[in-house]
C-alpha positions as a LaTeX table, in Angstrom:
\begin{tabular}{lrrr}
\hline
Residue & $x$ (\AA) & $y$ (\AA) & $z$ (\AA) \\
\hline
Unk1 & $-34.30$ & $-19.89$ & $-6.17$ \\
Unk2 & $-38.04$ & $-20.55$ & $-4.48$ \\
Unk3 & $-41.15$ & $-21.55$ & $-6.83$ \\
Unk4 & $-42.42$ & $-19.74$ & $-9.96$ \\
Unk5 & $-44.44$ & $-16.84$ & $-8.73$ \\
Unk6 & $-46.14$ & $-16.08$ & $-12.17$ \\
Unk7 & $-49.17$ & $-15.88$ & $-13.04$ \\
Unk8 & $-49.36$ & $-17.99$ & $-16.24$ \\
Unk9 & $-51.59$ & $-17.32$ & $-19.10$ \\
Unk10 & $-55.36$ & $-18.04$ & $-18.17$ \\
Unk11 & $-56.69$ & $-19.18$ & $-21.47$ \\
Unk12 & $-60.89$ & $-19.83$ & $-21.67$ \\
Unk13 & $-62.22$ & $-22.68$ & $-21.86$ \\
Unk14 & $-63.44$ & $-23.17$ & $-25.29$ \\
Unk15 & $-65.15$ & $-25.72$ & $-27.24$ \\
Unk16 & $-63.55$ & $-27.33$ & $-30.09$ \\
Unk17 & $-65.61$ & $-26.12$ & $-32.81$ \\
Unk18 & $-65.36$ & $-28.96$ & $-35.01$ \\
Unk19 & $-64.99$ & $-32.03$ & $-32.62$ \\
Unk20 & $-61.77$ & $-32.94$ & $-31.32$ \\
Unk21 & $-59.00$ & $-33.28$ & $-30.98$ \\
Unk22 & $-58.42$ & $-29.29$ & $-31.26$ \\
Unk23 & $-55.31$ & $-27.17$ & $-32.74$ \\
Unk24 & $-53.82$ & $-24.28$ & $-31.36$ \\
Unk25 & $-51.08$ & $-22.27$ & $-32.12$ \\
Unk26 & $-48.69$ & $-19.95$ & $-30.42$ \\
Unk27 & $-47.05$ & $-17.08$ & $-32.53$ \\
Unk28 & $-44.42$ & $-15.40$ & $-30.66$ \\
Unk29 & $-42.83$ & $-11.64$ & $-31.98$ \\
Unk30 & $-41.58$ & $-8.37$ & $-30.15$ \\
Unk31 & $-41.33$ & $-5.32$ & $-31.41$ \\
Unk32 & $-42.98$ & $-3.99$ & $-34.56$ \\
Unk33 & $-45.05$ & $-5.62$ & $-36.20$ \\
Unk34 & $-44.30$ & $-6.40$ & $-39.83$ \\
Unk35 & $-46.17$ & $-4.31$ & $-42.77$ \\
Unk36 & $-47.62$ & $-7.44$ & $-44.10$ \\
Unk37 & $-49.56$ & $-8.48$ & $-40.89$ \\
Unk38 & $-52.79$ & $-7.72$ & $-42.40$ \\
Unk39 & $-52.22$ & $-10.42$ & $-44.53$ \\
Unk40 & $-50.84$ & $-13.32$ & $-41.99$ \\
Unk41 & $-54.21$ & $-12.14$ & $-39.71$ \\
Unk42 & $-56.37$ & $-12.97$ & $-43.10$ \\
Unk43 & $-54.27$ & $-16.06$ & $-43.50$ \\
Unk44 & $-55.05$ & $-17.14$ & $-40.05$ \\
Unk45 & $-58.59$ & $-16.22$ & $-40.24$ \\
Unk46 & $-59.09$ & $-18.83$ & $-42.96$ \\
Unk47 & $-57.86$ & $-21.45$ & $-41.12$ \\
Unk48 & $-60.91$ & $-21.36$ & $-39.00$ \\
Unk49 & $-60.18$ & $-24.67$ & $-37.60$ \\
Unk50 & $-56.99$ & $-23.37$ & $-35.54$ \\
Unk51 & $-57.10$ & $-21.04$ & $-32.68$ \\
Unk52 & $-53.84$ & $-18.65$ & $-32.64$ \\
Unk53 & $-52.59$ & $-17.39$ & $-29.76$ \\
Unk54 & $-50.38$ & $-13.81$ & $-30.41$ \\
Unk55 & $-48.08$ & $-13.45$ & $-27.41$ \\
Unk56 & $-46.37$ & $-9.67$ & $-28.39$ \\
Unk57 & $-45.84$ & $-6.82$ & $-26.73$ \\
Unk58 & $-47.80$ & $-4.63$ & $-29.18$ \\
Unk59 & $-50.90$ & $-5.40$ & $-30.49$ \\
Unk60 & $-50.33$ & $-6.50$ & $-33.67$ \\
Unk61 & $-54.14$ & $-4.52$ & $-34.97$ \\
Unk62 & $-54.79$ & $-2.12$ & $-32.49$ \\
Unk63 & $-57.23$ & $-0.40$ & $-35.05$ \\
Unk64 & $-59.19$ & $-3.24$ & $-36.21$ \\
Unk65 & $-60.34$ & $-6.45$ & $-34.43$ \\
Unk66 & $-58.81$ & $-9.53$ & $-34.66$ \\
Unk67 & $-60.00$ & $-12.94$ & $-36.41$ \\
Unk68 & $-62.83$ & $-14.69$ & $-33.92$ \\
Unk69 & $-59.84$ & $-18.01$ & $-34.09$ \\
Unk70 & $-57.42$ & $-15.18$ & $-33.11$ \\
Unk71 & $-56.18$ & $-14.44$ & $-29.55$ \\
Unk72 & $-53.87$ & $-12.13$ & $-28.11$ \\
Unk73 & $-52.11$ & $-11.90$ & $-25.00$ \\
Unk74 & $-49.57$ & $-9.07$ & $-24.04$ \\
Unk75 & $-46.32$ & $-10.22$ & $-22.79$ \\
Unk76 & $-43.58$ & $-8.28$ & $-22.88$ \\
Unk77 & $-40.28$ & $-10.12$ & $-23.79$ \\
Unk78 & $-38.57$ & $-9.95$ & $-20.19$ \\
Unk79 & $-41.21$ & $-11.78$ & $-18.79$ \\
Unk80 & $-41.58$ & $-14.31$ & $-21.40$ \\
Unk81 & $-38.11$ & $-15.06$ & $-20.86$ \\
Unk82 & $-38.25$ & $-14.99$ & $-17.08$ \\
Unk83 & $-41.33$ & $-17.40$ & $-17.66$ \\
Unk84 & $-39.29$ & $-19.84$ & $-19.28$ \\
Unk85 & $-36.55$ & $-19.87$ & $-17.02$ \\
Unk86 & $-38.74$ & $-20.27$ & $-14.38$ \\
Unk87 & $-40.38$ & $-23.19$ & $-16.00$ \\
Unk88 & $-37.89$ & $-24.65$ & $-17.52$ \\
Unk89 & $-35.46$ & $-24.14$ & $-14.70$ \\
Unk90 & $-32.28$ & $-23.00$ & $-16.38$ \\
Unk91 & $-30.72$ & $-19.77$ & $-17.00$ \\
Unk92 & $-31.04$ & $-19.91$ & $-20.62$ \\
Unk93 & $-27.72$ & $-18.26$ & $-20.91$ \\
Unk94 & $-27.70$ & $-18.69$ & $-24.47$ \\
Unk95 & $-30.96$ & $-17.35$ & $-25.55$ \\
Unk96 & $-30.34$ & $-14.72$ & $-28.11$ \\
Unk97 & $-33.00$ & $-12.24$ & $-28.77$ \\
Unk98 & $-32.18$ & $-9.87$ & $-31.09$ \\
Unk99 & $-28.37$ & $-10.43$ & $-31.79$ \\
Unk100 & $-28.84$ & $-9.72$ & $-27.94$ \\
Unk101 & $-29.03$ & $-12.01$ & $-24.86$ \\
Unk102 & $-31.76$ & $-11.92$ & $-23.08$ \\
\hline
\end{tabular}
C-alpha cells in the first residue's frame, strides 16, 4: 500500500474567540438526520464557546443556516472509513457501521 492520497479536511484558521486554549468538536452521523436536530443545532448554538464540526453525508439543515460555532463538512461514510484506514494504517476489519462492516 503507497501513502495516503487524500485530501484531508482544510479547516480555516480561526481565532479563538474567547482566548485560548480553544474547543472543538467533531460530530460524526450518516444517513438521516434525526427529527430532533433542530434542537441539538440550538443546543450547540448556545455553547458559543465550542466550534462543532458536522462530518455527514447530508446536510443536517439544508433549509436554514447553521449556528456561526457550527461547521459542516460533507463526507460520505466510505471515505471516512478509507480515511481512517489510511491514517491509522489498519484494515479496520472490525468496524461495524450499521450492523454492517464497513
Amino acid at each position: 500500500a503507497g501513502p495516503c492520497r487524500f485530501r484531508y479536511l482544510s479547516l480555516p484558521a480561526r481565532r479563538c474567540m474567547h482566548g485560548q486554549p480553544c474547543i472543538a468538536m467533531f460530530l460524526t452521523r450518516w444517513g438521516s438526520w434525526l427529527s430532533l436536530t433542530p434542537l441539538l443545532l440550538r443546543s450547540l448554538a448556545s455553547n458559543r464557546f465550542i466550534d462543532f464540526y458536522l462530518l455527514s453525508d447530508r446536510h443536517p439543515s439544508p433549509s436554514a443556516p447553521l449556528p456561526d460555532n457550527v461547521h459542516f463538512y460533507h463526507l460520505p461514510l466510505n471515505s471516512f472509513v478509507d480515511r481512517l484506514r489510511c491514517v491509522l494504517g489498519m484494515n479496520l476489519a472490525n468496524l461495524v457501521v450499521g450492523a454492517r462492516f464497513a
